[in-house]
N, C-alpha and C positions, 0 to 999 in steps of 0.2 A: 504493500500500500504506500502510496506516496505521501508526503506531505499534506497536498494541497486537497487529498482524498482524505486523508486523515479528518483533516480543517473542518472538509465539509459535513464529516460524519459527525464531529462535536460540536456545530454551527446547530445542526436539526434536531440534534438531541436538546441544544439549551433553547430551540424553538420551542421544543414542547414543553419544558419546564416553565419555561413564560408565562404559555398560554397558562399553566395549572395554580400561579400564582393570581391570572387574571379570569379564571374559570370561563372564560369563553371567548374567541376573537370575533371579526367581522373584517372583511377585505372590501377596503376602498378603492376603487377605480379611478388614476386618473392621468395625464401625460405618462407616469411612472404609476404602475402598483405599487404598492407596498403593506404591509401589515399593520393593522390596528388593532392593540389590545383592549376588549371592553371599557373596562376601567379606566382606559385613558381618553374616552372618546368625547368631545366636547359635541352636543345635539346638535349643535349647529354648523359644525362641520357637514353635517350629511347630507345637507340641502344641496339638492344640486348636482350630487355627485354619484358615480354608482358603486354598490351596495351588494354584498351579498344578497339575492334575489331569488326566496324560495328554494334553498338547498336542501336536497331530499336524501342524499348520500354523501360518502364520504370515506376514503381509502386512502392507505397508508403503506407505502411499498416496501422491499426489505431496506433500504437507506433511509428513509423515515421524512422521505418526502413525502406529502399529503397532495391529496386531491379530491377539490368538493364536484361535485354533481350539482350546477349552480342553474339548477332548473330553472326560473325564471329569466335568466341571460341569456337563454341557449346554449351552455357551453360545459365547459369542468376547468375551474381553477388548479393553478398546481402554484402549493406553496412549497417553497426550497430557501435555504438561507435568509428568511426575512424578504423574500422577494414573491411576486405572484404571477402568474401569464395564463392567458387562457388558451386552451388548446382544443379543437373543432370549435369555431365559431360558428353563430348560425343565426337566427332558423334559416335551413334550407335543406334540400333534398340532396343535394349533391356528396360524392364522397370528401368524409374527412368534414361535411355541416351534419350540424345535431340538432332536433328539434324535442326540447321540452325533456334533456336526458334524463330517469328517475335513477338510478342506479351506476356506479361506477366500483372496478375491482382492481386489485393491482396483485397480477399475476407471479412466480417467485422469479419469474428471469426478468424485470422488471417491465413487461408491455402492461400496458391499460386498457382493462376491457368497460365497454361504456353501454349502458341500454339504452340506445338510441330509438324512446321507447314509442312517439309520436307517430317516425320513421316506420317502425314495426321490424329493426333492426338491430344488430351489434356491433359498431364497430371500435378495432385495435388500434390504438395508437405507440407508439416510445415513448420513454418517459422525459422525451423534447418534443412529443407531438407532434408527428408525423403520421401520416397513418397507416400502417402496415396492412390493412385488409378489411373488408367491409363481412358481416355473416350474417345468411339470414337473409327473408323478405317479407311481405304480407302474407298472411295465408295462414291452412289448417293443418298442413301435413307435417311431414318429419321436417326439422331445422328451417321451419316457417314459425313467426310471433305476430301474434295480435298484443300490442303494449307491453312488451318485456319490462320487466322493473328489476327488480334485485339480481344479482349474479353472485357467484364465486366461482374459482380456480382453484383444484389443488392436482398436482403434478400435470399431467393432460388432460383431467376431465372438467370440462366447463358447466356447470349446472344455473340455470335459468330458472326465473319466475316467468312464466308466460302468461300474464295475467289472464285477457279475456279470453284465449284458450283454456284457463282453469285446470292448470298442469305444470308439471316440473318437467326441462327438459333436460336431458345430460345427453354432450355431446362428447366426441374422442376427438381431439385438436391432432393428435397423430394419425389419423384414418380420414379419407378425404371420399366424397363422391364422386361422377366424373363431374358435376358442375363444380369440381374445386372446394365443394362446402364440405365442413365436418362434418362425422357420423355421426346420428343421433343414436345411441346405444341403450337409452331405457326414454320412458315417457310416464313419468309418474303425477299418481291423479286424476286429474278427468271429475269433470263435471258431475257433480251426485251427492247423494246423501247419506252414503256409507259410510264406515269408518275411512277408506282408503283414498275416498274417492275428496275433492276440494273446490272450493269457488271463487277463482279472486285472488289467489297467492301474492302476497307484497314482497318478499325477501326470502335468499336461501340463505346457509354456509353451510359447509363441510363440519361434520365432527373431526376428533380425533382419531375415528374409528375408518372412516371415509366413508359414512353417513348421510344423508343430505336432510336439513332439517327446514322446513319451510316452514313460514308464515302466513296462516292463512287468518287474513285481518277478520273479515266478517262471522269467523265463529268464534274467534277470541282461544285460539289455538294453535300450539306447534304442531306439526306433525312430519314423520320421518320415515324416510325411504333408503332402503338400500342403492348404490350404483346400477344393480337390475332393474329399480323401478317397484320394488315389492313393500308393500307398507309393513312397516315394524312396529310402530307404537303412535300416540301422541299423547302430549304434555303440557300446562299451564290453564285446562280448565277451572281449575279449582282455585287459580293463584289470582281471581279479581283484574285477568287481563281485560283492557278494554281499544278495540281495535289497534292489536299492536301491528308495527308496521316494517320492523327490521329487526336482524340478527347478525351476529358475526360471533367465531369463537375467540375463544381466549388465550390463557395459557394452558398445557395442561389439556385437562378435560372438561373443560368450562366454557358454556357460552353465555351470552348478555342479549336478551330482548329488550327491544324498543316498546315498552309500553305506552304506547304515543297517547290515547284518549288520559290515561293518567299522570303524564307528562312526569315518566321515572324511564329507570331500566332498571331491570331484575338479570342477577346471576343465575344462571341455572348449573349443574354437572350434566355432564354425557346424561344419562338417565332420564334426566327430564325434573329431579326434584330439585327444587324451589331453596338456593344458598340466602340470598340478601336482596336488599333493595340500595338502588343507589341513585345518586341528586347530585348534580354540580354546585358549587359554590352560586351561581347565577339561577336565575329561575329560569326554567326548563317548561316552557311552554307543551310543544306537540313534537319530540324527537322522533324520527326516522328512520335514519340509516346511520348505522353503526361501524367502527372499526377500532381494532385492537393494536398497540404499539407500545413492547418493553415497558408495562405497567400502566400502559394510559391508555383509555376509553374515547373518542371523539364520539361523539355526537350528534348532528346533525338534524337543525331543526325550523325548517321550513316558515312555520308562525313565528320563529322571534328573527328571521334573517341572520341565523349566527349558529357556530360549530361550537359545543360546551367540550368542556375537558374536564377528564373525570378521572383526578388521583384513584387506581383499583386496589 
């Protein structure tokens, strides 16, 4: 590692310690981005100028650069060093434009995968925003989305919230069709009223176990699927969830829901039972989309225009 790699890796780390002092930031737009801590922001600065806008997600890559899902922008900020940029600008239809992204993941060889959820698509970018490849089109069949929202990556298997399709999809980024698109290898869920079966999926992640644990907001439940697609259990009836709306794991065998109508996040274990409840130092309106980072929690939450930070 060099130096100046060094630098940067201790630059992001005291980025996030910052933020845990100021319990939540907000990125102001303007000739230069740059970073605002809550607590430093005078109201009157923000006239005028642009604003975190409706962020609904938010990912943290292995060098601990961040990046929101800044839904209302059309875009996904990437915060690095105290600095920000946006990468897919939009709204537009065209490769490498986003319109209205709900979800954003940061893969472990550092590409960014985005639900580019208006589009009815996904697309890749580097972690300088380029776009490496578009996935995905309108539609009902295999590696087609109706409003994708949440994502995660763990080694080659991409798993998908395919909202109004009312399903999980996990695709194999090493297996390709002839049109070039990954393979879709399981499709879990489906439309219904069975245990297995979901309506609405807002977010996935991976367990530790390689697990796939979905969100399905409107019954106020997780529920989990193997990489085949075979329903295994579900969990958080019991726990007073009200339309949660994101998930990401932890360390360990721990994951954290977005309890959004309650404006908290709950730890949960692999298993499904119910560790703690947890609050930023700042009031936590409607969080979202979650992501975990060497003891920190982000937050993302769309009603207050702002990502909280959550000492774990």
């Amino acid at each position: 590692m060099t130096d100046r790699e060094d630098r940067n890796t201790i630059d992001r780390r005291d980025f996030l310690k910052l933020g845990l002092a100021a319990g939540a930031f907000a990125l102001v737009g303007g000739a230069v981005p740059r970073v605002v801590f809550a607590d430093e922001l005078d109201l009157d600065t923000l006239r005028g100028v642009k604003t975190l806008l409706r962020p609904h997600d938010v990912a943290v890559a292995p060098d601990g650069t961040i990046y929101v899902a800044n839904s209302g922008m059309y875009g996904v900020v990437r915060v690095s060093d105290g600095d920000a940029y946006v990468l897919g600008a939009g709204p537009g239809t065209g490769e490498g434009q986003l319109n209205f992204p709900r979800g954003v993941c940061a893969a472990p060889d550092g590409s960014i995968y985005v639900a580019d959820t208006n589009n009815a698509r996904l697309q890749v970018f580097d972690g300088d925003g380029s776009l490496i490849r578009v996935i995905g089109r309108p539609g009902y069949l295999d590696g087609e989305f109706l409003r994708p929202r949440g994502l995660d990556v763990r080694g080659r298997l991409l798993a998908v919230a395919d909202n109004r399709n009312h399903r999980v999809q996990i695709l194999d980024l090493d297996r390709e069709r002839l049109d070039r698109q990954p393979v879709a290898v399981a499709l879990a869920g489906g439309h219904g009223e069975n245990a297995g079966r979901m309506k609405l999926p807002a977010d996935v992640a991976f367990d530790a176990d390689g697990d796939v644990h979905a969100i399905v907001k409107i019954l106020n439940v997780v529920k989990v699927y193997g990489t085949d697609g075979a329903f295994k259990r579900a969990y958080g009836a019991g726990d007073g969830l009200n339309g949660p709306e994101g998930i990401c794991r932890g360390e360990g065998r721990t994951l954290y829901v977005a309890d959004t109508g309650n404006g908290r996040v709950l730890e949960y274990n692999v298993n499904g039972e119910h560790i703690r409840e947890m609050k930023p130092k700042t009031e936590m309106v409607n969080p979202t989309g979650l992501a975990y980072y060497d003891g920190t929690l982000l937050a993302a939450d769309p009603s207050a225009n702002a990502v909280h930070v959550i000492r774990v």
